[in-house]
OpenMM code with the backbone's topology and positions (N, CA, C; nanometers):
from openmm import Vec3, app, unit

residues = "UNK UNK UNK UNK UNK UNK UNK UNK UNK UNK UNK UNK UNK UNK UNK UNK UNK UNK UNK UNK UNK UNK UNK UNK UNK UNK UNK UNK UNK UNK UNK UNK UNK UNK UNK UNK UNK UNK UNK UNK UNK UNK UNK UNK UNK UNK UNK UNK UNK UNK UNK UNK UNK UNK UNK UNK UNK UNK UNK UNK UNK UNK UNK UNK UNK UNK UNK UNK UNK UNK UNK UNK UNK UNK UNK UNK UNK UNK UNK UNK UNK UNK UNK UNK UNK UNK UNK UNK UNK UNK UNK UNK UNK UNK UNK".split()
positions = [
    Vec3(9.2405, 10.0421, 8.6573),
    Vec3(9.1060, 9.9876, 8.6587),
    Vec3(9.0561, 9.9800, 8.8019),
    Vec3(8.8981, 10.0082, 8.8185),
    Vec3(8.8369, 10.0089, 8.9517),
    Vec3(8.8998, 9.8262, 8.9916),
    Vec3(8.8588, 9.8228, 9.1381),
    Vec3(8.8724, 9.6954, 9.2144),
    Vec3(8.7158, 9.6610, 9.2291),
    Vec3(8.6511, 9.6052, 9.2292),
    Vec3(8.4909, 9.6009, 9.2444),
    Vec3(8.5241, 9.5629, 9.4184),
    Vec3(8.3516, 9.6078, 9.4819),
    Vec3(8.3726, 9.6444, 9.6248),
    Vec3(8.3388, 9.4967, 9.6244),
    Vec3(8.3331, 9.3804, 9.6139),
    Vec3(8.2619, 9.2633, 9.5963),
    Vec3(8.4231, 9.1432, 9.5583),
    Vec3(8.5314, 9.2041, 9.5734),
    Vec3(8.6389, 9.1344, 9.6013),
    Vec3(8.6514, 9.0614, 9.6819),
    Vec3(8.6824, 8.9554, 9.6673),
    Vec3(8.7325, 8.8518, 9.8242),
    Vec3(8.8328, 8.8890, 9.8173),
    Vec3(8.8576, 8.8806, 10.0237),
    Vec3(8.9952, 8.9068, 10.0406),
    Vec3(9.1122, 8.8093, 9.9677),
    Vec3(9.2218, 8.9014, 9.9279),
    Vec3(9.3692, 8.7994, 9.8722),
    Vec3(9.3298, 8.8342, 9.7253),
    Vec3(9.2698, 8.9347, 9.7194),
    Vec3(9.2406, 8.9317, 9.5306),
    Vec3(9.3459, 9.0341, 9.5129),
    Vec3(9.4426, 8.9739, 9.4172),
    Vec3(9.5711, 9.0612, 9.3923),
    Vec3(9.4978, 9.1627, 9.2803),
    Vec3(9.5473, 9.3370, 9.3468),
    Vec3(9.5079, 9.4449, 9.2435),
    Vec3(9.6212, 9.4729, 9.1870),
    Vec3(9.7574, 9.4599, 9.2058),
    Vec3(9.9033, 9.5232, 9.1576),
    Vec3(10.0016, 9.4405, 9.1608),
    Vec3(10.0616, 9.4130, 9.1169),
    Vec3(10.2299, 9.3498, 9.0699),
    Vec3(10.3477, 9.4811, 9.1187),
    Vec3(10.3966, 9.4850, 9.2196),
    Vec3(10.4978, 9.5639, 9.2429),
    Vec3(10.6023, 9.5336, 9.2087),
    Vec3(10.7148, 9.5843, 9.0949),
    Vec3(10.8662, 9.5998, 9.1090),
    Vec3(10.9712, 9.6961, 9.1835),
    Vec3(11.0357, 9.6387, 9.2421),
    Vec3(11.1398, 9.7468, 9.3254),
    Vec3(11.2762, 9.6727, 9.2779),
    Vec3(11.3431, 9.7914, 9.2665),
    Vec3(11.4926, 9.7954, 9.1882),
    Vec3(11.5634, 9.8557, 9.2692),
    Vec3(11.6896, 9.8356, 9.3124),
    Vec3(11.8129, 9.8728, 9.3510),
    Vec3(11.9524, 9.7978, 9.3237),
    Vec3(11.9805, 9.9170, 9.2413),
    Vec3(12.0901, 9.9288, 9.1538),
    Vec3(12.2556, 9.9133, 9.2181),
    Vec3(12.2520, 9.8655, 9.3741),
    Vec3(12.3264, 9.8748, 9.4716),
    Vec3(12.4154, 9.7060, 9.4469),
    Vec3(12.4963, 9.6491, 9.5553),
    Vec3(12.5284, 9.5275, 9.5112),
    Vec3(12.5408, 9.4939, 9.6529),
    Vec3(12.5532, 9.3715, 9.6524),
    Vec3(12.5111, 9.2884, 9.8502),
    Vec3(12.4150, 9.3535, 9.9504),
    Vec3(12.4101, 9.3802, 10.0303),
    Vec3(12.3250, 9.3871, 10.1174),
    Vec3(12.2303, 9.5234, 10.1148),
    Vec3(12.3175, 9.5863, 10.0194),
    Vec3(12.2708, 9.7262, 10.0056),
    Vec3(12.1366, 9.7147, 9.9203),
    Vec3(12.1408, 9.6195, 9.8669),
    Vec3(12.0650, 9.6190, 9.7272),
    Vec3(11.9322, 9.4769, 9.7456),
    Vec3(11.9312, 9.4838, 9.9096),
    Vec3(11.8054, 9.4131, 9.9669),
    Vec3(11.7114, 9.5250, 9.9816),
    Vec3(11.5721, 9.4823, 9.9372),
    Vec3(11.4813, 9.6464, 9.9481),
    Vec3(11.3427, 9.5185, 10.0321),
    Vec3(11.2485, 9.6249, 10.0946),
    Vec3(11.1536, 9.6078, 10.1813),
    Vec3(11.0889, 9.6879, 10.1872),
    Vec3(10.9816, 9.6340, 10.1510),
    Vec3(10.8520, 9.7390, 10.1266),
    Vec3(10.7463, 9.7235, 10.2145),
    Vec3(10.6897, 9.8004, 10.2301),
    Vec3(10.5444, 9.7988, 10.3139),
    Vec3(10.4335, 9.9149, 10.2586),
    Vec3(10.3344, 9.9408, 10.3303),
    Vec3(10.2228, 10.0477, 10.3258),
    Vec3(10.2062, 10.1053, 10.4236),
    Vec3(10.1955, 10.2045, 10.4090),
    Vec3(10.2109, 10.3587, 10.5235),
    Vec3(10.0325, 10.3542, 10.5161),
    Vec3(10.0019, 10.3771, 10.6770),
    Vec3(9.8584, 10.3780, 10.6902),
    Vec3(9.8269, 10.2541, 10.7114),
    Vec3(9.6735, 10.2575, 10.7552),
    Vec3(9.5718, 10.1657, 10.8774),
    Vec3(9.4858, 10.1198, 10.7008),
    Vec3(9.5117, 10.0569, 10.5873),
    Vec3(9.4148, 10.0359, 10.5003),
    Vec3(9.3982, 9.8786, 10.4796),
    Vec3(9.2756, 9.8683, 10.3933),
    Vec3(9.2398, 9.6783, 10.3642),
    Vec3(9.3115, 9.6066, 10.2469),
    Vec3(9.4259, 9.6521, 10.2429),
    Vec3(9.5582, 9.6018, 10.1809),
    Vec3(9.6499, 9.5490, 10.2036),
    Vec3(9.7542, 9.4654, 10.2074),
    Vec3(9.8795, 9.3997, 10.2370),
    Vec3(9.9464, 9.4092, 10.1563),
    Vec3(10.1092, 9.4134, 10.1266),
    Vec3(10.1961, 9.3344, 10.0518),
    Vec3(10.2229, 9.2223, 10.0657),
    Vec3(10.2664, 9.1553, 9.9882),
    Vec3(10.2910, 9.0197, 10.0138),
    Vec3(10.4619, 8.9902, 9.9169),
    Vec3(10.5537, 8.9414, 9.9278),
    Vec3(10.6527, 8.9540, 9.8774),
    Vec3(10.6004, 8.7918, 9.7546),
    Vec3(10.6551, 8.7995, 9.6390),
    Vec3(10.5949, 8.7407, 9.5147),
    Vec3(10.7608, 8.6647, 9.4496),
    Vec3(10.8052, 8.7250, 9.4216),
    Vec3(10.9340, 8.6409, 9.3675),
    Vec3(11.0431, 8.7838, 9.4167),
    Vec3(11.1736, 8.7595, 9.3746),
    Vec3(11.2835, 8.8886, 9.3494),
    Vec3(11.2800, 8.9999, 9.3441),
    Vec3(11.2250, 9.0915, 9.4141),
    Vec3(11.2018, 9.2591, 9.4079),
    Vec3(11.0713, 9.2561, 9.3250),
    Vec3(10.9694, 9.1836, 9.3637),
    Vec3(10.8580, 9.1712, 9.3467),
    Vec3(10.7379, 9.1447, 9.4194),
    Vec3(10.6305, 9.2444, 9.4600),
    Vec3(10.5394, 9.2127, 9.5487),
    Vec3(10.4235, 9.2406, 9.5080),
    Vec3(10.3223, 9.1531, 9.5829),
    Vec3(10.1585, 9.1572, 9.5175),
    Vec3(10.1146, 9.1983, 9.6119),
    Vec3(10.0021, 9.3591, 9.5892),
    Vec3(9.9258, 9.4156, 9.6323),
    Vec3(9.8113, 9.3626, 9.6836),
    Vec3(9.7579, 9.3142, 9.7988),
    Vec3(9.6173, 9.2496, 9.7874),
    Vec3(9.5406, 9.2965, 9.8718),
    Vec3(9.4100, 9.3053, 9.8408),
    Vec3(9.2975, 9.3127, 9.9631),
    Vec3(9.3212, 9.1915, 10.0788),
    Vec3(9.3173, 9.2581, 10.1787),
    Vec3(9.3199, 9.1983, 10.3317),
    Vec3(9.2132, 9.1799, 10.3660),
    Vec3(9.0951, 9.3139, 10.3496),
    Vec3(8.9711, 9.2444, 10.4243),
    Vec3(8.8577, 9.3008, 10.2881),
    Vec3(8.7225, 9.2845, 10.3314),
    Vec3(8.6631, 9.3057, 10.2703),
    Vec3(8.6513, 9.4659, 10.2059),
    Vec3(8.5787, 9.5262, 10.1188),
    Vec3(8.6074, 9.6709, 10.0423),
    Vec3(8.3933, 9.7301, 10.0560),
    Vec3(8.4047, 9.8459, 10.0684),
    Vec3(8.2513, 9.8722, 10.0851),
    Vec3(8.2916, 10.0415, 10.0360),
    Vec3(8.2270, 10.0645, 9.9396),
    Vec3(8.2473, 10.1848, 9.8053),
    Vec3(8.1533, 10.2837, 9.8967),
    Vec3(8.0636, 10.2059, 9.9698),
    Vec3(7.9309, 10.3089, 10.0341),
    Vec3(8.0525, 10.3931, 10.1446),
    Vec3(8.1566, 10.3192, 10.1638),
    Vec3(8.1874, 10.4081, 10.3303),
    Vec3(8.3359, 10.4754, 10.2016),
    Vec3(8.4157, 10.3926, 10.1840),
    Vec3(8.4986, 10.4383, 10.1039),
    Vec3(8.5209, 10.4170, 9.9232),
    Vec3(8.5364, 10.5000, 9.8566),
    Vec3(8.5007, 10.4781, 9.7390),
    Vec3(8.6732, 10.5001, 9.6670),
    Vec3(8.7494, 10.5702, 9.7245),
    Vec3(8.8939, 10.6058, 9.6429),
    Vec3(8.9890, 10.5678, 9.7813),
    Vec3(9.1002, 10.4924, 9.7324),
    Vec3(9.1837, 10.4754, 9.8484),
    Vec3(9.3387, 10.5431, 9.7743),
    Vec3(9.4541, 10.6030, 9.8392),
    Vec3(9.5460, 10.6460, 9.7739),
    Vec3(9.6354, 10.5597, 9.9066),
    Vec3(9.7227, 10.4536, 9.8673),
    Vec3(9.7829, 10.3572, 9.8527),
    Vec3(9.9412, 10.4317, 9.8451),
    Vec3(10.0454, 10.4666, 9.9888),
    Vec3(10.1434, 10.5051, 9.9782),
    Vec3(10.2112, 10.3345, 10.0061),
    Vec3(10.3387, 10.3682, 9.9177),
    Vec3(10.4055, 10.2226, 9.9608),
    Vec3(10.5756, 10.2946, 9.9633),
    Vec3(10.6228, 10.2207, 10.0529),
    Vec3(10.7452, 10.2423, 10.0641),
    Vec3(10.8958, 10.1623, 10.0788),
    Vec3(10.9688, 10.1906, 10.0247),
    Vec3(11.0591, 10.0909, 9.9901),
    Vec3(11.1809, 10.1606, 10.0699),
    Vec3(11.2601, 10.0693, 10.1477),
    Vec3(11.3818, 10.0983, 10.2048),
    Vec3(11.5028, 9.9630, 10.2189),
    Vec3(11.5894, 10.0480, 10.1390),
    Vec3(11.6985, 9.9076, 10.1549),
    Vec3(11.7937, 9.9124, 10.2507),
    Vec3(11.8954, 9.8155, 10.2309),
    Vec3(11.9609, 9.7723, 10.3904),
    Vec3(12.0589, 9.8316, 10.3964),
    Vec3(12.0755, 9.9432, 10.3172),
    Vec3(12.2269, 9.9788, 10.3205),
    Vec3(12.2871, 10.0404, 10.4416),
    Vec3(12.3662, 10.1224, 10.4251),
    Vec3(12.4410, 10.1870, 10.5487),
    Vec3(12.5127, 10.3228, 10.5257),
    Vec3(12.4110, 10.4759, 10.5213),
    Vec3(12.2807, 10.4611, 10.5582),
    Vec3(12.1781, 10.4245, 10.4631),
    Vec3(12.0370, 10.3690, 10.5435),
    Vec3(11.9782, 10.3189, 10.4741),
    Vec3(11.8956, 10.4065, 10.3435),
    Vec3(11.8869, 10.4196, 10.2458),
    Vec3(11.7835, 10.4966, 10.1616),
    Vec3(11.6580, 10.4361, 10.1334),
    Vec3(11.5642, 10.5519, 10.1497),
    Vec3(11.4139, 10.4777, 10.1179),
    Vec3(11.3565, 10.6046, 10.0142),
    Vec3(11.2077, 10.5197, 9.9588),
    Vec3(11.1455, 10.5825, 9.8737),
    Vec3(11.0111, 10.5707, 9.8920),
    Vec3(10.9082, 10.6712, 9.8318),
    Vec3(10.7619, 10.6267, 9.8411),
    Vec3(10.7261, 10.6630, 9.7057),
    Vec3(10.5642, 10.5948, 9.6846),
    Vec3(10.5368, 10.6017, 9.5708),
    Vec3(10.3695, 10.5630, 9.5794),
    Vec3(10.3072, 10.6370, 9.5326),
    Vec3(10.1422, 10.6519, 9.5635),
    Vec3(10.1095, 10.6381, 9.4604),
    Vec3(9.9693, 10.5036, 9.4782),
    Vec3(9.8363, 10.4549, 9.4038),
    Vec3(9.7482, 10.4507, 9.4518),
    Vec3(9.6735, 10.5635, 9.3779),
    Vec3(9.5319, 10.5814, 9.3718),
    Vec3(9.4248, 10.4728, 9.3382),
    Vec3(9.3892, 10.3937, 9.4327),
    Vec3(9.2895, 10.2428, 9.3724),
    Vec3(9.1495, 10.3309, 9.3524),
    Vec3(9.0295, 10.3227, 9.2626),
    Vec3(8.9232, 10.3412, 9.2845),
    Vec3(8.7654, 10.1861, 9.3270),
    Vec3(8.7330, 10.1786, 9.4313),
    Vec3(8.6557, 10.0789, 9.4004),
    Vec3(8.5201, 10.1109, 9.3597),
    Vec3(8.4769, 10.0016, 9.2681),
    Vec3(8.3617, 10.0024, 9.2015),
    Vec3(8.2073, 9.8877, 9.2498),
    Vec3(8.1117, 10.0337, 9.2831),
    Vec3(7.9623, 9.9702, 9.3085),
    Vec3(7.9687, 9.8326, 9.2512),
    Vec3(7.8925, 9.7835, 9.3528),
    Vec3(7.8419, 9.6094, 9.2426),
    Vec3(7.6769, 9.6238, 9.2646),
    Vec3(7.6255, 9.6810, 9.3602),
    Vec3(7.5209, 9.6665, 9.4286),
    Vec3(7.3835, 9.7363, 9.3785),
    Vec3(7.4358, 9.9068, 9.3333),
    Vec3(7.3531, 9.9432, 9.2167),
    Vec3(7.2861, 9.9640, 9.1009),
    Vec3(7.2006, 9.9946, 9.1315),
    Vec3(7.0966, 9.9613, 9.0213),
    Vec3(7.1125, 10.1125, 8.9419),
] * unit.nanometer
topology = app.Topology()
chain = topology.addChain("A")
for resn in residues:
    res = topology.addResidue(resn, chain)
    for name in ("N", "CA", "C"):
        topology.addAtom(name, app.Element.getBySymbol(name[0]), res)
């Protein structure tokens, strides 16, 4: 579903799960977002993080954002992963 460009910042768009199937330290994962965008993670409970707008959203300058996130755990060596969402935001303003 679109995000409307008329979001206040901290409006959670996604529920992230990350899994690793590893045991002790290996099986700590850390995620972030690749790229300069008006998004954050925020860590939520147990291999769980909420996607949110950081700053304000304007459809006139950008209308589709593709949202790489990446997960790397602590192991030794470490393995990581990425995984891309396409957000679309939606006009509020037109008529």
């Amino acid at each position: 579903n679109p995000i409307p460009e008329d979001s206040v910042p901290s409006t959670v768009v996604a529920v992230i799960n990350v899994r690793d199937r590893d045991s002790g330290d290996n099986r700590q994962v850390s995620c972030n977002i690749d790229g300069d965008l008006p998004f954050r993670l925020e860590p939520s409970a147990e291999n769980t993080y909420k996607l949110i707008t950081a700053s304000a959203l304007d459809r006139e300058k950008v209308s589709t954002y593709k949202i790489t996130i990446a997960a790397r755990d602590r192991g030794s060596p470490a393995l990581s992963s990425r995984a891309a969402l396409v957000l679309e935001v939606s006009d509020v303003n037109d008529n």
